[in-house]
N, C-alpha and C positions, 0 to 999 in steps of 0.2 A: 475435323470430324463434325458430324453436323447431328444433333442431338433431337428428338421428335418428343413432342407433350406426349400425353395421354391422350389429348384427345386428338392429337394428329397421326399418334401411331394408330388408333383404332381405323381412323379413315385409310389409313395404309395399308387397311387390308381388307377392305370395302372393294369387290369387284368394280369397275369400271361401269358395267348394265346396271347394278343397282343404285351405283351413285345417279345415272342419268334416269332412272326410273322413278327416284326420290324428287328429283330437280323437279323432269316433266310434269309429276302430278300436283307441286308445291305451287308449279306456274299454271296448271288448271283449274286449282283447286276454286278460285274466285270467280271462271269461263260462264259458267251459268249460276251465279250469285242472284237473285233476283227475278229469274225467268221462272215461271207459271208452264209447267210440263206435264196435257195429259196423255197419260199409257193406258190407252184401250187394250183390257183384254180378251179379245173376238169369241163370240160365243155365250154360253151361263144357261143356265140352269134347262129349260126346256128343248133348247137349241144345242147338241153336244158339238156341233159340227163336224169337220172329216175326219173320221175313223174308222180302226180297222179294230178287228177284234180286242177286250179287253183291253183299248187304249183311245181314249177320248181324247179328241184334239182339245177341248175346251180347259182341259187340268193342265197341258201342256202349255198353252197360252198362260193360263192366269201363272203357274211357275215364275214362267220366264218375265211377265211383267212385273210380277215383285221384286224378281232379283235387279230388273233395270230400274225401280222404284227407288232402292238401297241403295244402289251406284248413284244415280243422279244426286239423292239427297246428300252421298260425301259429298259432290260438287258444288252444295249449297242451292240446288234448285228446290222450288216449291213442286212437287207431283200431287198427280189428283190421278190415284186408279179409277175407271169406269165400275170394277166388279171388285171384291175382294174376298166374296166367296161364289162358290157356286148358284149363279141366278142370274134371270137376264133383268134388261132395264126396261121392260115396257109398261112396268106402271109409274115409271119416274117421268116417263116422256110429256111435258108441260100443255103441250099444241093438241088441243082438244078434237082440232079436223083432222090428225092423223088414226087411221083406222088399222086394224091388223097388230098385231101382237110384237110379228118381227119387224114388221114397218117404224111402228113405235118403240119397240128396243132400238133398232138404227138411230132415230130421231133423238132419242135420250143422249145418245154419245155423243151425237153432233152438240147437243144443248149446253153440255159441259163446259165447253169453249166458252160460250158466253158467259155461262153464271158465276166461271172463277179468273173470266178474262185469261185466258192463257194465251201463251204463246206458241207453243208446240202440239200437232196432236200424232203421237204414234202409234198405229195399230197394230195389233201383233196376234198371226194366226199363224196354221200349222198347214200345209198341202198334203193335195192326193190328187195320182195320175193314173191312167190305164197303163201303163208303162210301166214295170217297176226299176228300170234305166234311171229315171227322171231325178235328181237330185242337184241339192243347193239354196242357198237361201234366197230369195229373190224379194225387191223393192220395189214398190210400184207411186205412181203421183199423178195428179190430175195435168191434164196437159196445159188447161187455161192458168196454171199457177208458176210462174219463172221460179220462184222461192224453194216451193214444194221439189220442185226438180234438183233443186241444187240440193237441198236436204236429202230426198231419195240416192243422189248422186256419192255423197258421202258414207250415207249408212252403206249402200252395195259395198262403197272400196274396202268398207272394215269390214263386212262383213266374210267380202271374197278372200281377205289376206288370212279366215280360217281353215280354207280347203283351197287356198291357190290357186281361186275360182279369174275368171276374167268377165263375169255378167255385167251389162248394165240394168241400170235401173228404167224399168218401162210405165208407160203410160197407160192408165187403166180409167176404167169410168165408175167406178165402186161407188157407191152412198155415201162416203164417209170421207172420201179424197174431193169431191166434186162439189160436196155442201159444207164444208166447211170452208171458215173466211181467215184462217192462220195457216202458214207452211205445213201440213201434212203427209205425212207416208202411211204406206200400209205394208209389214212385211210380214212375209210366207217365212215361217223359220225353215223349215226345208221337206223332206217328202217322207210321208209313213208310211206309203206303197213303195219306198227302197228299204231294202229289208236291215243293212247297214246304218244307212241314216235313221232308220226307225229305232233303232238301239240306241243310236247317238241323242235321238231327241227324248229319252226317256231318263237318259243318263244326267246327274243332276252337274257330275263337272262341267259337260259340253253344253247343258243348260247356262250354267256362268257365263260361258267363254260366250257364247249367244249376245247375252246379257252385256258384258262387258265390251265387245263388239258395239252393238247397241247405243253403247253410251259415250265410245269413242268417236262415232259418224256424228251425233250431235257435239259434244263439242269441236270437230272438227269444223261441222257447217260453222260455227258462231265464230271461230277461231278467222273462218275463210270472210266470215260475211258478217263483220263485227256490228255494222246497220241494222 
């Protein structure tokens, strides 16, 4: 007869998925120990960006970058939000020959990178199509960056295994992917002109999973690209 502790019997009745659930995050927990991670979030204050009635993409954004703010920080990472309330950043912007308000909010984001040395810079907006078909999260990266691509390539796969999406990640020429000198992405959480998704992005659990998505493509990238 083969006799079990206490503390062997409690594991004995530990599902199998949450013992490996426990493992996997014990073994991430140190993945971005050290790494400098800014979470841009697209938009503030004058700027609401795309929306549709009574729903601001811009609140939706800052949500969900908080929530990948509090994920990363379990992981031991340094984050630096762009906004943390409603407001843009164009009187942060340092470069005195930049003109224009949004020009200078872009520039301020990009600035960040430097002034806290990061490592990461992820953007995170909200889409709108003529279509109301058009749905999913999508990842974009500048094309001169091999880095940025592997990074974008990661975030897409987590993000596609929430809607059993098969997108890849594409190349865009955005301000924020092309001026910055660290691996970059920019993602679209997914579409407010689908009327389904539009509920989804409002909703604060499918916010999480977003989030946590999010946080799973970056350590995946450093996991892939330990350099």
């Amino acid at each position: 007869m083969i006799f079990l502790s206490k503390k062997n019997l409690f594991l004995a009745f530990i599902p199998l998925f949450l013992l490996t659930f426990l493992v996997s995050n014990s073994m991430n927990d140190d993945t971005l120990s050290g790494k400098v991670i800014i979470v841009d979030a697209g938009h503030g204050g004058v700027d609401s960006g795309a929306n549709r009635p009574g729903i601001l993409e811009k609140d939706i954004n800052l949500a969900v970058a908080i929530l990948v703010k509090n994920n990363l920080e379990h992981h031991q990472a340094k984050v630096i939000l762009s906004r943390t309330v409603d407001s843009d950043l164009s009187d942060d912007c340092d470069n005195q020959l930049i003109q224009g308000r949004w020009r200078r909010d872009l520039a301020a984001r990009v600035e960040l990178v430097e002034e806290h040395q990061a490592d990461l810079f992820i953007s995170i907006h909200a889409n709108v199509s003529p279509s109301p078909k058009s749905q999913g999260a999508e990842v974009f990266y500048a094309a001169q960056s091999s880095q940025s691509k592997l990074l974008a390539d990661q975030l897409q796969k987590a993000l596609n295994a929430l809607k059993k999406a098969t997108r890849k990640a594409t190349k865009a020429d955005y301000f924020v992917l092309r001026r910055n000198t660290v691996p970059t992405a920019l993602i679209e959480l997914g579409y407010l002109t689908n009327p389904k998704e539009k509920e989804l992005l409002l909703d604060p659990h499918y916010q999480y999973e977003l989030s946590d998505a999010i946080v799973q493509g970056i350590l995946n990238y450093y996991m892939n690209n330990p350099s």
